[in-house]
N, C-alpha and C positions, 0 to 999 in steps of 0.2 A: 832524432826521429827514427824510428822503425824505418829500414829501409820498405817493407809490405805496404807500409801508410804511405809513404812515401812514392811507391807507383800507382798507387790513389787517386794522391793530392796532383800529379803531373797529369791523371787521366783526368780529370775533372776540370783542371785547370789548362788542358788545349785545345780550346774551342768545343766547336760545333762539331768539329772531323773526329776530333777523338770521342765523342759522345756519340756520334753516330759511328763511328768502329764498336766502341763499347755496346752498343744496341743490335749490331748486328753479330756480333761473338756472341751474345746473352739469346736471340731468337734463335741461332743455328744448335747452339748449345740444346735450347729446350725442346728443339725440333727434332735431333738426333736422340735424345733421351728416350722422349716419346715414342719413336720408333724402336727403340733399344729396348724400352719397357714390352712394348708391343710384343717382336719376337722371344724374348725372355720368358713371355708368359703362355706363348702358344700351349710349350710342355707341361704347364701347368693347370690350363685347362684338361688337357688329357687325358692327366694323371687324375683330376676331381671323374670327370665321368669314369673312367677305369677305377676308382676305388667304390664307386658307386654302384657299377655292375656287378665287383665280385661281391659285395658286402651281401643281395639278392639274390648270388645263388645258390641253384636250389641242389640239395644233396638227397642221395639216395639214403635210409639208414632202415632202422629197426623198429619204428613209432609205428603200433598197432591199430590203431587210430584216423589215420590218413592217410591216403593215397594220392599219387600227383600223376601229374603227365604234361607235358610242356609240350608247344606248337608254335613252329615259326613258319610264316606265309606272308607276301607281298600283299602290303595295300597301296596300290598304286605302284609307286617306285621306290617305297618306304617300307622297311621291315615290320610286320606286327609279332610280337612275343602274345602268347597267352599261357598262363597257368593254372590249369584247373586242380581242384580241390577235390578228393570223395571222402565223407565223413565216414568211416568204419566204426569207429567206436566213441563213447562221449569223455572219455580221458585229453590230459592235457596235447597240445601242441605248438612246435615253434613258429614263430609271426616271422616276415621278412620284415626288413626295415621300410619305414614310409606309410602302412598301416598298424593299428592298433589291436586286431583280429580277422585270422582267416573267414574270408567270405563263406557264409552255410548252403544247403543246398537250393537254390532259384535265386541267389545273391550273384551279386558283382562286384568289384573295386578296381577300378580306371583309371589310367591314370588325365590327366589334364585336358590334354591334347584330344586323346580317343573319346572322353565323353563330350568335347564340341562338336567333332565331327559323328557321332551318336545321336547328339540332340539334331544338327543340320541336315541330318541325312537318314529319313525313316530307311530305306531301303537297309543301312547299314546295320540294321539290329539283330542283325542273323548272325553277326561275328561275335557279338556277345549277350550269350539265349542267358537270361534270366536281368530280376531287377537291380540296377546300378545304386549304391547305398551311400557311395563314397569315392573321391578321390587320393591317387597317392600321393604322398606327400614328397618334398623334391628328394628324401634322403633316400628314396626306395628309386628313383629314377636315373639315368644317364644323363637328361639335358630335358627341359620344357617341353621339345615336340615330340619326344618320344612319345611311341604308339604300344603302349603296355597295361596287361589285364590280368588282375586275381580272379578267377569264376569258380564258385561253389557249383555241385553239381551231384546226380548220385552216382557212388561209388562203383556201382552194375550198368554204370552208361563206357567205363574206365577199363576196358578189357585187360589192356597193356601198360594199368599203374602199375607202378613201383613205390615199394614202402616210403613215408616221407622220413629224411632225417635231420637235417638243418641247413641253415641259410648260410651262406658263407664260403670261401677256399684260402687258401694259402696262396694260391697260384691266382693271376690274373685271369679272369673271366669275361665276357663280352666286350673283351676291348674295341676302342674306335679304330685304332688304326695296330697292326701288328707289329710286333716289334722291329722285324726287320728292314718293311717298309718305312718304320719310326727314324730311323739311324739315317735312312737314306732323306728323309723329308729336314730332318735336322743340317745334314751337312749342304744340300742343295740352299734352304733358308740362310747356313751361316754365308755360300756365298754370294748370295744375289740381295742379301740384306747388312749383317756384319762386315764383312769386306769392305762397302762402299762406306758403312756407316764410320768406321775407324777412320776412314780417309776423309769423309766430312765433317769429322770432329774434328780432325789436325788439321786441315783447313781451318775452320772457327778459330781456330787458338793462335794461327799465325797471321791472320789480318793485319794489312800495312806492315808486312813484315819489315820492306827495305826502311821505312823512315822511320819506325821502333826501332831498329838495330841503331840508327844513326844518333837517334834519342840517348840510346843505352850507350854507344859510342863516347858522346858527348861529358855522360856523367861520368865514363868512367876516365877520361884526359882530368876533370877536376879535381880527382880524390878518390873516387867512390872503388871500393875493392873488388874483388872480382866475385865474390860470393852477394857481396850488398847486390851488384849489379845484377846477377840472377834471379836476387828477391827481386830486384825493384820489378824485374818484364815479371815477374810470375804473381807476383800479385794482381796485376790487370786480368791475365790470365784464368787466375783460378778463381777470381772473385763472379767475372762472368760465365765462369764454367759451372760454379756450384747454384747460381738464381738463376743459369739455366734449367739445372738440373731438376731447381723446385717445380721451376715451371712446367716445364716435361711431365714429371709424373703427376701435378695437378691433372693436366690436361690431357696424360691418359686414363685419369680414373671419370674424370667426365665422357669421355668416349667409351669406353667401355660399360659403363653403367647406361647408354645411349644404342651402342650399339649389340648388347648381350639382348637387348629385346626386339630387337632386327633380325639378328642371326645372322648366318653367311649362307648359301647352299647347299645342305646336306651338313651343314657344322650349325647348331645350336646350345649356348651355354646359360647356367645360373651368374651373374649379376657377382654372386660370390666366386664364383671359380677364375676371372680374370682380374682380379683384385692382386695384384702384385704382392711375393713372398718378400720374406726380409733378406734373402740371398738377392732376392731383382735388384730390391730398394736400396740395399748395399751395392750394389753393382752400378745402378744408376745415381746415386748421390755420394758414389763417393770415387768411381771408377772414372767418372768424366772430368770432374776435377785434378784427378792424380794424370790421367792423360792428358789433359790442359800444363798442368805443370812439368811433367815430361818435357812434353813441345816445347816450352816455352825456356827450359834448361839448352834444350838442344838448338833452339831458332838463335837464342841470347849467345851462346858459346864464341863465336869470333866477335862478337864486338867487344866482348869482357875480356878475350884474348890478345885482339889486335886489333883496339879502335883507330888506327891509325890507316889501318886499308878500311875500312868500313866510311870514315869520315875523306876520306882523298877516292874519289873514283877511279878506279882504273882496271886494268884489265883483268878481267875476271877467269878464273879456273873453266877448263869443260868439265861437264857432269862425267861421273866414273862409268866408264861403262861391267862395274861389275853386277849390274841389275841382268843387262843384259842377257848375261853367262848361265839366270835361272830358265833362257827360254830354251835352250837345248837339252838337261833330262825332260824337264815337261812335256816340247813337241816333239822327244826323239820318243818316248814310252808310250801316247795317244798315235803318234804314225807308225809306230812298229806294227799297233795290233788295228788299224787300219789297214796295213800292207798284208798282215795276214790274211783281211778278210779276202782281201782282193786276188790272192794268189789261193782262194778257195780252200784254205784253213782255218776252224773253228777255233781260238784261243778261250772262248768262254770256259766256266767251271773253274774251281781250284782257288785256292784262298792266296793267292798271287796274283790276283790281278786284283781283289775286295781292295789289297793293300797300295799297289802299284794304281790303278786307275785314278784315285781319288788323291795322291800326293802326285801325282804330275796334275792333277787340275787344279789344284793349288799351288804347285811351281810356275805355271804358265799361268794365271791370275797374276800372282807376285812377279813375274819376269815383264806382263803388261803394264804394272807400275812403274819398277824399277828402271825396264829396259826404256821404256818410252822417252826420256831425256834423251839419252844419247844418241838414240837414232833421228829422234827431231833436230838435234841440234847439227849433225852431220848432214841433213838431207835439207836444212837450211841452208848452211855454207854453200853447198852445190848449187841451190835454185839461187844464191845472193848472186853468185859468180856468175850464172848465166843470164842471169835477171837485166832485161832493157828498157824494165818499168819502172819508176821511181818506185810509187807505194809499194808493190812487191818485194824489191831491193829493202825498200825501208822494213819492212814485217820482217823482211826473212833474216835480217842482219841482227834486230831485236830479239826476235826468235833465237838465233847462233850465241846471240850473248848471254838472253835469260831465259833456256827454255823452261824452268821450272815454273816460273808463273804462271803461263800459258797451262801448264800441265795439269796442277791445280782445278782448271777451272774446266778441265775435257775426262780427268782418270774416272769419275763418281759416274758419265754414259757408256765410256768405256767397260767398267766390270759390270757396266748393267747389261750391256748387249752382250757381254763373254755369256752372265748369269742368265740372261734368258736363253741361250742356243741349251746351256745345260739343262735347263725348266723344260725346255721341247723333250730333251731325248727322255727323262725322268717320267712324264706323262705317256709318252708312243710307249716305254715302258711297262707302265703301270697299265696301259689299257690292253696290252696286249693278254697281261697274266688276268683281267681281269672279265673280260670278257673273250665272247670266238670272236676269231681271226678272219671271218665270214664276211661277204657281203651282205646278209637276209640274216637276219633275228626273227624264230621261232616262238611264239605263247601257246601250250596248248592249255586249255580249261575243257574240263568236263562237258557233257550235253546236259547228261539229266541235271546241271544244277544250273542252265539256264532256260530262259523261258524263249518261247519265240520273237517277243520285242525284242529282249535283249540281243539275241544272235543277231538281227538283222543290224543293231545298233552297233555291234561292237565291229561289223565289219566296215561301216563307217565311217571308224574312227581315225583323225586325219594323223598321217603317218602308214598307215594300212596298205600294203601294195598289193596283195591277194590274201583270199582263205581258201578251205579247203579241211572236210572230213576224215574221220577215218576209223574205222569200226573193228575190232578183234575177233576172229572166229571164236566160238561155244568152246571152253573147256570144261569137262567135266568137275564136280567135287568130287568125287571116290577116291582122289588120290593119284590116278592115272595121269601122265602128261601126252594127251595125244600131237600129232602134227598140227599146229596153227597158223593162220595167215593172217596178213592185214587186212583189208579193205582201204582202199585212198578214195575218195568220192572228189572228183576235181577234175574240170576240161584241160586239154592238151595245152593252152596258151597261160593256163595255171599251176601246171607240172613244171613250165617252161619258165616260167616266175620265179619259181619253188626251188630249184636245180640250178646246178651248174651247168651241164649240158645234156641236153635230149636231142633224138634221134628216132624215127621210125612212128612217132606220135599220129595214131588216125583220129581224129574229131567223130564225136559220139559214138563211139566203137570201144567195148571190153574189151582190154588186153593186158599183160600182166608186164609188170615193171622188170626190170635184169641190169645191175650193174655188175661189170665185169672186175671192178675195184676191191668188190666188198662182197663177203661171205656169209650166207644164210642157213642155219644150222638145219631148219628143217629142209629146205630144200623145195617146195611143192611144182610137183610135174605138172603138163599140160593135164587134163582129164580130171585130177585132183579135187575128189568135192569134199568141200567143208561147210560144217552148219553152222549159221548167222543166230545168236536169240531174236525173237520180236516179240515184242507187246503182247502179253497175255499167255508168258511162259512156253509160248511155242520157238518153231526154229525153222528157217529157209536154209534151202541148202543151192550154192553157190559153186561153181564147176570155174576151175585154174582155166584161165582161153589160151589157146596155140598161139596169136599173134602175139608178138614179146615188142615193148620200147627202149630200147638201149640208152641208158642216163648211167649220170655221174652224180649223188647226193653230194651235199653237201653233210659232216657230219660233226656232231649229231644231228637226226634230222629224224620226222614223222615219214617222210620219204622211205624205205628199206628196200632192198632189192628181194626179189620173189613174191612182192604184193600185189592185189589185184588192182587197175585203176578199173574206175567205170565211172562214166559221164554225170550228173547227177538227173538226168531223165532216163535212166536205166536202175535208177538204183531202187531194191523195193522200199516200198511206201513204210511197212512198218517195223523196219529196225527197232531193235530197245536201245533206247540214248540212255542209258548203264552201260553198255558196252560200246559208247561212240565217242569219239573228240572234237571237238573244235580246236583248228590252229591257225594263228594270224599269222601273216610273215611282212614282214617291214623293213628297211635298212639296216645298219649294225650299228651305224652311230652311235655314240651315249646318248644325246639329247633324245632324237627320237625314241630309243627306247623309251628313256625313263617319261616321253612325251606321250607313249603308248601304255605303257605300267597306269600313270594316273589315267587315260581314258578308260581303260577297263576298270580301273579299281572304281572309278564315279559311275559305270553303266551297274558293274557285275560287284558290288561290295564283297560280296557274301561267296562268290565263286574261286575255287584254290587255284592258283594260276601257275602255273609251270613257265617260267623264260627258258628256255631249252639252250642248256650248255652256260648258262650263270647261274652263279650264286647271290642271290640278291645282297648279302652283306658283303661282298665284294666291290656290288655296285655301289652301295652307298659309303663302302669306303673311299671309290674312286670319287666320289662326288665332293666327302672333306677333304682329300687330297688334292683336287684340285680347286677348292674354294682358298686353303691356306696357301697353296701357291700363288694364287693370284695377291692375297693378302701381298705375299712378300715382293711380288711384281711391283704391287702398288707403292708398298712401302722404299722399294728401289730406284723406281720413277721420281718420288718424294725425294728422295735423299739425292739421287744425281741432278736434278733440276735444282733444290735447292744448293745444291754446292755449287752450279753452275750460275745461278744468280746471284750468290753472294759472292763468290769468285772473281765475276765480272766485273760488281757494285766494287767490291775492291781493288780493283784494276784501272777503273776510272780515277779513285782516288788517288789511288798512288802516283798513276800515271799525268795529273793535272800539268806538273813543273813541265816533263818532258812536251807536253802537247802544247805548251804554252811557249817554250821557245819553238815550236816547230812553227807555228801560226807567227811569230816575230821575223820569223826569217823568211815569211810568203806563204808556204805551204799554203793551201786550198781545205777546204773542209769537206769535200770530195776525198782528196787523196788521205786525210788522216781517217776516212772512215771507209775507205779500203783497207789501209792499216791495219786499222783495227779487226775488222773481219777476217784480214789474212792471217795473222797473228793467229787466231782462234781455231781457224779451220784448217789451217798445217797440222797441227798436232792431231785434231778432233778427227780427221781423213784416216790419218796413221792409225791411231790409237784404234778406230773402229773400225777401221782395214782389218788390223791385226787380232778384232776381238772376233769379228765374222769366222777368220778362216781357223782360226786356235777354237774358238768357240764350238764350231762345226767339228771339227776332226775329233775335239772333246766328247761330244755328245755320240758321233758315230762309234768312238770307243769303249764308251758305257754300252751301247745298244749289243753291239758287237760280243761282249765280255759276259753281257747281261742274258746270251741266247737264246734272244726272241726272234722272231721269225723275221722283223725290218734291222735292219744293219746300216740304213743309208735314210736316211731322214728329208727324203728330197723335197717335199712339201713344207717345209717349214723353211728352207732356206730362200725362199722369194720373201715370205713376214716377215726374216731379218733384214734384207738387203732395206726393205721399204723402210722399216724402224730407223736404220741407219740414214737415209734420205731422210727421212725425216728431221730427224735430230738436228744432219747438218741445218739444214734449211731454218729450222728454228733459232740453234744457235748463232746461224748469221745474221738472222733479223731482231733478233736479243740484242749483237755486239753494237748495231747503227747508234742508239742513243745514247750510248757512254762514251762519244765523244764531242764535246761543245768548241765551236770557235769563241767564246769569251776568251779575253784575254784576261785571267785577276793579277798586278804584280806581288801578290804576296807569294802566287805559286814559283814565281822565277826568282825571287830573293835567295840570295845564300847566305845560309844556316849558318 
């Protein structure tokens, strides 16, 4: 007989225990797949909207024929693209992809998304002047919600077209996420997902490890050679490694075809784009089984060597402590430039730290694997030797003999909480470069293109912590550039809103703004008059006042030093709203912004809104970037929980014989479920001691390298401490039911 069939026939044929091992190698299996599939495929949606973007863009060229002009403006917190069309001549020209022919003059073509929110929302018709003929189809699009428009138009509405040439680049075009930012969301994913996920598949693969070896032990005293011996564990192995694997990727293409019409926040895909490549497919059906039979070469190797110590118990080896040895370059190259910060030297910039940062946070990941046996098993022996409590004495002595087991079933929370301290500093990151550094976020929007309702509405809107006008002196057209001023229309406690610091502020009183920080090219003196336009092509003329306010702007800001403020009962009645602003000011948060973005966009559709100091594709990049982070949070959470419940469920089994004479000899079922819990939480203490403070000093040395303006992440290290309580706490009241006072004597029989 095949020795392959032969670790089969033995699985099938020991009981109940082995069928329920073999059921749970086969769900961990398809559970890690799934997630493997999952992240594998992130870069693949990506790369679908990125082919998609540049396939529609638009070229400048030589075609006589047509003129273009492209526009990107915020609806809501969501980018709109428009490309309008001007027909020159009635010769040919090139279609982008997704439609069938360029829109004519009073035509439209929309895509999906923009013509619901067109039908739902009359106010919104101003964004796209003429009739909607057609939608485009997904091949002209990034993702289903995109907000994108062909508009015909005439060619003399088109001051500043440019010749059309063709659709298309060589180079990547409207990407989601930039490349650089791409590299760093890949390596942060591989460790707060990959990482665990490898160690949750070798987990699966070594279930009941100790009484398999003893099994393999057994056959190999009979006869069986040392190579059969290896078949025989690796056929159990790989057999549940590969109908895991089916199952995995069933059960990601059902989730994804489920969740592609959900979305994530700021990430939206086609149904086709998260459909797994045949590199995934190979990777997942064929990558989990060849790591299944790894493991299971290397779990097999002393019993096929020396079943004689396997089958005779006795004193067992301490774990090596050469794991240990990877946690000194890791936390000596994260506290190096840690100590730098702190001795008020910038080590950021320079392609030595790109390389140096992110291979010590991968030393110290691997040194929290590794290293964690030996320092458990040493800081066991101490608490055995001081220990005057039975059950402790008992855990810690177990612990001293096998800290691997334990270990097993704590490393999958451990690199989760390393992986999120790094997920914190990646984020303060990314939001730093992506938005101001500010406490108050700025919108201004035009006057004349709203109406009275709406200004009242949009100050409203919740989020809003003051408004505030502001009006541009009269320059001539001749060509001339005379001296100009502001105008700020806003009372003293709205200045005071608006700003960093104010000073000398009088209530309903003209007086002109002066920050001492910041440099105003024209300069305007006291006495200094300048003409305002108003209604009806006339002009007021407005005189600089002597009394000055000493502020600090914030910058960028509608704020400027040498502007005039005036109360808004002093200000004249008929300004021209062509030369005025509206500006809302709000916290700097992301949420509320992008909470303030959609309220304006639902009041004021049709009005160009300025976020002053972003880039709305910034924002919306920050938005998919931190949607797939969370993605991979989740998917971390998933994979250390479940290696932590299979882990366990494996631990009860194995542990039956042991707990079965401990109950023979008196033992309490109290004391064996302190045991038990202590056993768990020695290591789980350590392991997330050491991932907090690694975890931390990681993350302050990306920020630190990364030179943004926070170095020190101090808001985020209370969310970890709590994660961490957490966990313990759970995993204590997990460990209470895996252990039974039954006595069965088949678990005390010897083999």
């Amino acid at each position: 007989m095949s020795p392959f069939l032969l670790g089969l026939r033995l699985l099938w044929g020991s009981g109940r225990r082995g069928r329920v091992r073999f059921l749970l190698m086969t769900l961990g299996s398809a559970l890690g797949v799934a997630c493997l599939a999952a992240v594998l495929t992130i870069p693949t949606i990506i790369a679908a909207h990125d082919a998609r973007t540049t396939s529609r863009a638009v070229n400048p060229g030589y075609n006589k024929n047509v003129v273009y002009q492209e526009f990107l403006d915020p609806y809501g917190s969501q980018p709109l693209r428009r490309v309008f069309f001007g027909r020159v001549g009635t010769g040919p020209a090139p279609v982008p992809p997704g439609i069938e022919r360029l829109p004519r003059t009073g035509e439209a073509i929309v895509s999906p998304k923009l013509a619901e929110i067109l039908a739902a929302n009359p106010n919104a018709a101003g964004l796209v002047p003429g009739r909607v003929i057609g939608t485009i189809a997904p091949a002209g699009l990034g993702g289903p919600e995109e907000l994108y428009a062909y508009i015909g138009i005439d060619h003399a509405k088109l001051p500043e077209g440019r010749e059309l040439g063709d659709f298309g680049s060589p180079y990547v075009r409207g990407e989601l996420i930039d490349s650089s930012t791409l590299d760093i969301l890949r390596f942060t994913l591989g460790c707060i997902v990959l990482l665990p996920l490898i160690i949750f598949l070798s987990v699966c693969a070594r279930l009941s490890g100790e009484s398999r070896a003893r099994r393999l032990a057994a056959l190999r005293l009979i006869g069986l050679s040392v190579k059969d011996t290896l078949r025989v564990n690796a056929g159990e192995s790989v057999v549940a490694a590969s109908i895991g694997a089916a199952l995995g990727v069933v059960g990601y293409l059902g989730v994804n075809e489920l969740s592609a019409r959900v979305g994530l926040p700021g990430l939206h895909w086609f149904p086709s784009d998260g459909r797994p490549e045949a590199t995934t497919l190979a990777a997942c059906l064929v990558g989990c089984p060849a790591l299944a039979w790894a493991v299971s070469q290397f779990s097999a190797k002393q019993a096929a060597l020396s079943p004689i110590s396997v089958r005779r118990t006795g004193e067992r080896k301490p774990p090596r402590k050469f794991g240990t040895l990877l946690l000194i370059p890791g936390l000596g190259i994260i506290g190096g430039y840690c100590a730098l910060s702190v001795l008020g030297r910038d080590p950021s910039g320079g392609s030595a730290s790109s390389l140096l940062v992110p291979g010590a946070v991968l030393l110290t990941g691997a040194g929290l694997v590794f290293g964690l046996a030996p320092i458990t098993a040493s800081l066991a022996r101490r608490f055995a030797g001081a220990a005057k409590s039975l059950p402790v004495a008992l855990a810690m002595r177990r612990t001293e003999v096998d800290p691997g087991s334990s270990l097993r079933v704590v490393t999958g929370l451990v690199l989760l909480v390393f992986g999120a301290s790094l997920t914190q500093g990646v984020l303060v990151e990314l939001d730093q470069v992506s938005r101001r550094t500010t406490p108050v976020q700025e919108y201004a929007i035009k006057l004349d293109e709203l109406s009275h309702t709406q200004r009242k509405q949009l100050t409203d809107i919740r989020g809003i912590r003051t408004d505030l006008m502001t009006y541009d002196s009269w320059i001539p057209l001749d060509g001339t550039m005379p001296k100009s001023v502001s105008l700020v229309v806003a009372t003293c406690s709205q200045l005071i809103a608006t700003t960093k610091w104010t000073e000398d502020c009088v209530e309903g009183q003209s007086m002109q703004l002066h920050d001492a920080n910041s440099a105003f090219r024209e300069d305007p003196q006291p006495g200094d008059r300048f003409p305002f336009e108003t209604r009806g092509k006339g002009r007021t003329i407005l005189t600089v006042p002597h009394d000055r306010i000493h502020m600090t702007a914030y910058q960028p800001s509608a704020i400027t030093t040498g502007a005039i403020l005036v109360p808004p009962s002093l200000l004249p009645a008929n300004l021209d709203d062509s030369a005025g602003t509206l500006t809302l000011v709000s916290d700097a948060d992301p949420a509320t912004i992008r909470s303030v973005l959609d309220g304006i966009g639902a009041i004021a559709p049709t009005a160009s809104v300025e976020p002053v100091g972003i880039v709305i594709d910034s924002l919306a990049q920050l938005a998919v970037i931190r949607s797939l982070l969370a993605v991979g949070m989740v998917l971390g959470l998933v994979i250390g929980v479940a290696a932590f419940v299979v882990s366990v469920a494996d631990r009860a089994m194995e542990r039956r014989g042991q707990v079965a004479a401990l109950v023979l000899l008196g033992a309490r079922a109290g004391t064996l479920r302190v045991v038990q819990v202590v056993q768990v939480l020695l290591p789980l203490v350590v392991g997330l001691g050491a991932a907090i403070v690694a975890g931390w000093l990681a993350e302050s040395s990306y920020l630190i390298t990364g030179g943004g303006a926070v170095h020190w992440d101090w808001d985020g290290l209370p969310l970890l401490l709590l994660c961490a309580l957490g966990v313990l706490l759970a995993a204590g009241l997990a460990s209470l039911p895996m252990v039974r006072r039954h006595v069965d004597p088949e678990q005390i029989r010897r083999d």
